[in-house]
N, C-alpha and C positions, 0 to 999 in steps of 0.2 A: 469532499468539500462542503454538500451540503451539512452535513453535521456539524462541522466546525463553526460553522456560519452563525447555526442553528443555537449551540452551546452560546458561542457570542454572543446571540442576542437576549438569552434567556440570564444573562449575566456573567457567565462564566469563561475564564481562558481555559485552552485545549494545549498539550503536551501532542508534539507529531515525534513520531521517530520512527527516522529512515533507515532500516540494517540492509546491506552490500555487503554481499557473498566475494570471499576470494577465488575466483577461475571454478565457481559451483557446478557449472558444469561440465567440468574435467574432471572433480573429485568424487564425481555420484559413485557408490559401490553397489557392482551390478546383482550381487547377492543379494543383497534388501532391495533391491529395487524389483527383482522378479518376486520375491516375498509377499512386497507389498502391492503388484499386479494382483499378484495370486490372492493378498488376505483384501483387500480395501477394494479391488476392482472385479473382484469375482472372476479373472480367466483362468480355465486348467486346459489341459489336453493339448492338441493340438495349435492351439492360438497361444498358452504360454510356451511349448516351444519353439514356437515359431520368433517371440520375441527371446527366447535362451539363444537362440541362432543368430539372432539380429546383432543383438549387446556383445557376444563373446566370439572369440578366437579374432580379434581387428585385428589390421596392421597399419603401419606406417612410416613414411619416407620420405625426404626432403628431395626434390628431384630440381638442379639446374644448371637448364641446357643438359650439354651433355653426360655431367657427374650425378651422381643418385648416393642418397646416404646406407645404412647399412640398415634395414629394417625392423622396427620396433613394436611388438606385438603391443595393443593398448591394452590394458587390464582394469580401467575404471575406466569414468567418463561415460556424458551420450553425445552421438555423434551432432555438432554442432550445425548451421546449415540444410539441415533434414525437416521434414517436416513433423516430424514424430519426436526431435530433438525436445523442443518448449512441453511437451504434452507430458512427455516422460517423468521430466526436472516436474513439472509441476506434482505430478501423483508422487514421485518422493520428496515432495513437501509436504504432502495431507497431512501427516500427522503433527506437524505445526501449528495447524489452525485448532485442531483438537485442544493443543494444549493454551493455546492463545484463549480460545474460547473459558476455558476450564476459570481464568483466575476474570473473565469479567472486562476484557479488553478490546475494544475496536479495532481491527485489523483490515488489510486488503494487500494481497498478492500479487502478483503478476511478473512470473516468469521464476528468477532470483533476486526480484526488486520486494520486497518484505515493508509496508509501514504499519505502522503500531499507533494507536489514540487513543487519548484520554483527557476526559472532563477533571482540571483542574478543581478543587476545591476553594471557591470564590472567595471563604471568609480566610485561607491560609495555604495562598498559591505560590508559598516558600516553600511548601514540604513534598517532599514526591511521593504519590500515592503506593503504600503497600504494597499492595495486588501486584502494580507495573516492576518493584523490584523482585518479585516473586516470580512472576512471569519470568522476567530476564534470565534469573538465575537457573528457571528448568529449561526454558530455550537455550541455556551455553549445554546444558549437559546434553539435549535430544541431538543438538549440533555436532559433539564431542564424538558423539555415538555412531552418527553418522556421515562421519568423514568429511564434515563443512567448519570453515573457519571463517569468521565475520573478519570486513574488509576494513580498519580501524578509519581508514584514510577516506573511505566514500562513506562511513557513516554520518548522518547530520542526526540535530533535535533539536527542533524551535517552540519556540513558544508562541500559540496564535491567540489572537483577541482584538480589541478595539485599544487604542492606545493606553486609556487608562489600566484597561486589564493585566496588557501586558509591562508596563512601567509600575503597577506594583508590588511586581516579582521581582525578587533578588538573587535567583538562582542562576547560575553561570555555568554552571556545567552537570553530567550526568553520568558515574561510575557504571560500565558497560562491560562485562567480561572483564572487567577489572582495569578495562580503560577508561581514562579521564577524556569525555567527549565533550566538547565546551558548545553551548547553545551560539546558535547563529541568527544571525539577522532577516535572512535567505536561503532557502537550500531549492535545488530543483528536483524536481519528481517527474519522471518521466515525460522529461523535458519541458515541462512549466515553471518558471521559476515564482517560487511562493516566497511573499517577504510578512514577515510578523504580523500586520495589520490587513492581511488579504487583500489587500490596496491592486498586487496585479503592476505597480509602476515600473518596478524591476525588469519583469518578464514582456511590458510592453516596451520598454527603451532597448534592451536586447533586440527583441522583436523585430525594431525598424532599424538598428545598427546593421543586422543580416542581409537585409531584406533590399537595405537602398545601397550594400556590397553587394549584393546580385544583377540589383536593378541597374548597375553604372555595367557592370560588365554586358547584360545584354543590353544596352544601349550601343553601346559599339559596336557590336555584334548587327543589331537590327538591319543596317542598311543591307548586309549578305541572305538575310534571312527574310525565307515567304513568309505571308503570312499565316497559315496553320501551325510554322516551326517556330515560329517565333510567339504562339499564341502557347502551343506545349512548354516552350521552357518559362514563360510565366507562371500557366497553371504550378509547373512541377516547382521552381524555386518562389515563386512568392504567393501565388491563392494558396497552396497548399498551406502554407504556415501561418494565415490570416485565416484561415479555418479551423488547425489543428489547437480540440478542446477550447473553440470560442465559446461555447455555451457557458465555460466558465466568469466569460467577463463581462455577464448582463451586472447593470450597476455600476459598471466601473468608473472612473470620472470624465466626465463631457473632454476634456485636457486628452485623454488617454484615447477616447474616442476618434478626436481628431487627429492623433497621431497613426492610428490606424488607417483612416480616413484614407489621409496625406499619401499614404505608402499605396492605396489602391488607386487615388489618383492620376501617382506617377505612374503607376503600372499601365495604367489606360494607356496615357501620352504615350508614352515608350512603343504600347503595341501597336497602336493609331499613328504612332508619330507625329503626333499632336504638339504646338509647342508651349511651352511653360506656363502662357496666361493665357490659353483659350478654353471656353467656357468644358466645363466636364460634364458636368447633367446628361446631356444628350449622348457624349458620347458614351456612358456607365449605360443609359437606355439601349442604345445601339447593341453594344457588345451583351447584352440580356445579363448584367451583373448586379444582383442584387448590392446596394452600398453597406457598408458594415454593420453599423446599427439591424438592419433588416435581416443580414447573414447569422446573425446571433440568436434572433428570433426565430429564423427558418430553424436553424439547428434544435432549439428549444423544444418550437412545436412537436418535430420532427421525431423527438426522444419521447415528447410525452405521448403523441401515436403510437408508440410502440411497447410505452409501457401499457397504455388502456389493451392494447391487442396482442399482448405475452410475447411480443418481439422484441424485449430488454432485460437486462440481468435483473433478479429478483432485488438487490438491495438498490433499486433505482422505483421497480416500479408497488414495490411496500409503502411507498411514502405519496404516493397517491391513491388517492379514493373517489368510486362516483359520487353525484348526486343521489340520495337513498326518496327516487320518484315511482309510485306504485302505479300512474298510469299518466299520461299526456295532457294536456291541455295546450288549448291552442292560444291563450295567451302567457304561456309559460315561457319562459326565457333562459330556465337549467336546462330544458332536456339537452342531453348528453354534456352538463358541465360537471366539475371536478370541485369538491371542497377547496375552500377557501380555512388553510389554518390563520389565527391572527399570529403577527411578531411586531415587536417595537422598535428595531433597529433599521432606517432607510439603508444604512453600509453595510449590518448583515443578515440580519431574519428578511430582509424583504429581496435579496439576493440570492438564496436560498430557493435548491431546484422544487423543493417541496413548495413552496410560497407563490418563484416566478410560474410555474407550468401551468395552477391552476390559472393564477392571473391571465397570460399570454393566452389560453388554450379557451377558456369561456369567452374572450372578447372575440374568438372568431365566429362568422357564420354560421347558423346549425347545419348549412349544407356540409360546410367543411368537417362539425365534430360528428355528422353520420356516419354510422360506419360505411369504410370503401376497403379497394384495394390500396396498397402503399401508393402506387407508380399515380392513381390516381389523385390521392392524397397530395404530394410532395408537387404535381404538378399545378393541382386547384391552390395549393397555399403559395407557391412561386407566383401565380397570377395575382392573388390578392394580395401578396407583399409588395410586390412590383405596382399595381393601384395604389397602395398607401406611401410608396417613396417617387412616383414619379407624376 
């Protein structure tokens, strides 16, 4: 996301496209997969037989109640539900990124979820970039080759930018393996829903659609329920989804904020059983819950911690840099801050985790950006976020 954001602001629309595997991890061939153990991950000897053991001779059988089916030896596939399942699927995919790499393409993975990016050409963002139909076409063959077939039906490809950027595009759709994919409005990405304008309004009206379906069922629910059990199925059905990838929606619009808001509100009531028009403040204090706005922030910081301390994937924490300070002063006011890059967009270069992190992360305290432990970290910044919201 930051990148897109990023390109946005520097002028340009970005090209997303999302490829969806048909049942990829049933089609893995276990041939190349111990191949590629053996050529890409360096195991021989006894550890690759131990995964020749693992992969080969399975079975299986529909078993119910008392009838059972007649047993089916598996001869692809990794076993799904395992923990070693995702790990497997991922290492025969390496060779994907190789070639992705090869023609000059933004990519990122995860699992059999594949997106593909690219910087739109600003003076003529009618025409689709070379490289990406090149790419594609040696992506169907590495596919072909190794027993994956793209899912036509969960593929998306949108077009991202500021309005202007993307209104003056005319292109409607994008030949894929020889399929005609038609540009969308929105497509979701493991489970965010992204709409053309990064706006986020989509994926927040979803959001609170879920979230106040939950909240009416444990409402009814509450009078039966203590209170710890009743504090768990909040966490689990509605803080969890008011957290998951909120650091994406610093910037989002004050509107969206309080629809957010809204939903942690009711949540309060519900668990408090509080009724409709009594004051909330106190009780969000009580129950030590940071309000949204500030849950956004905590996440933020929280990443950029991690990227200064090697506790974050490399394409997160590349896009921050320290302060280049040769010794201390005591009326210095960097030590331990983070560049500040410039961008001209409030909706997208200043949303932008390379832009917000260092912003968020120098206005704290220098006690805070000292180096510590995590645990002590996350609980010094819960304390100052909680002073600045309550």
């Amino acid at each position: 996301m930051n990148d897109l954001l990023m390109t946005a602001d520097q002028g340009s629309p970005s090209l997303l496209l999302l490829l969806d595997l048909s049942a990829a991890f049933d089609t893995v061939n276990h041939t190349i997969l111990l191949n590629r153990l053996q050529s890409e991950i360096g195991l021989s000897g006894t550890a690759l037989k131990w995964f020749h053991s693992y992969l080969t001779n399975r079975t299986e059988y529909v078993s119910l109640g008392q009838s059972k089916s007649s047993t089916h030896t598996v001869t692809c596939g990794v076993p799904q539900g395992s923990v070693l399942g995702p790990t497997l699927f991922t290492i025969y995919m390496l060779p994907l990124g190789h070639i992705i790499n090869k023609h000059k393409v933004s990519f990122h993975c995860y699992a059999d979820d594949t997106q593909l990016y690219m910087k739109m050409d600003s003076t003529s963002p009618t025409v689709l970039p070379s490289s990406l139909q090149l790419c594609l076409e040696e992506i169907k063959a590495w596919m072909t080759a190794n027993s994956l077939q793209l899912n036509s039906n969960k593929t998306d490809v949108i077009l991202l930018g500021t309005p202007h950027q993307t209104q003056s595009s005319n292109l409607s759709s994008i030949s894929i393996f020889g399929l005609n994919i038609p540009f969308s409005t929105t497509v979701t990405n493991l489970g965010v829903r992204i709409d053309s304008n990064l706006t986020f309004n989509s994926h927040i009206r979803h959001l609170s659609k879920v979230s106040f379906l939950h909240l009416k069922n444990i409402a009814r629910l509450r009078p039966s329920l203590s209170q710890p059990d009743a504090e768990r199925l909040i966490h689990a059905f509605i803080s969890s989804r008011l957290d998951y990838c909120n650091a994406l929606l610093f910037g989002t619009s004050g509107k969206n904020l309080q629809k957010l808001q809204h939903i942690q509100n009711c949540a309060a009531r519900v668990l408090m059983r509080r009724r409709k028009y009594d004051h909330i403040t106190s009780v969000l204090n009580s129950l030590h819950w940071l309000p949204i706005k500030h849950r956004i922030h905590y996440k933020l910081c929280l990443l950029t911690y991690q990227c200064i301390h090697g506790a974050a994937p490399a394409y997160l924490s590349e896009l921050l840099s320290l302060h280049a300070t040769s010794r201390r002063l005591r009326s210095s006011t960097s030590f331990y801050c983070l560049h500040q890059p410039k961008t001209k967009l409030a909706t997208m270069g200043d949303r932008a985790f390379q832009a917000v992190a260092p912003r968020l992360w120098n206005a704290l305290p220098e006690s805070l950006r000292a180096p510590q432990g995590v645990e002590a970290f996350k609980k010094g910044l819960k304390t100052h976020l909680f002073k600045q919201a309550f």
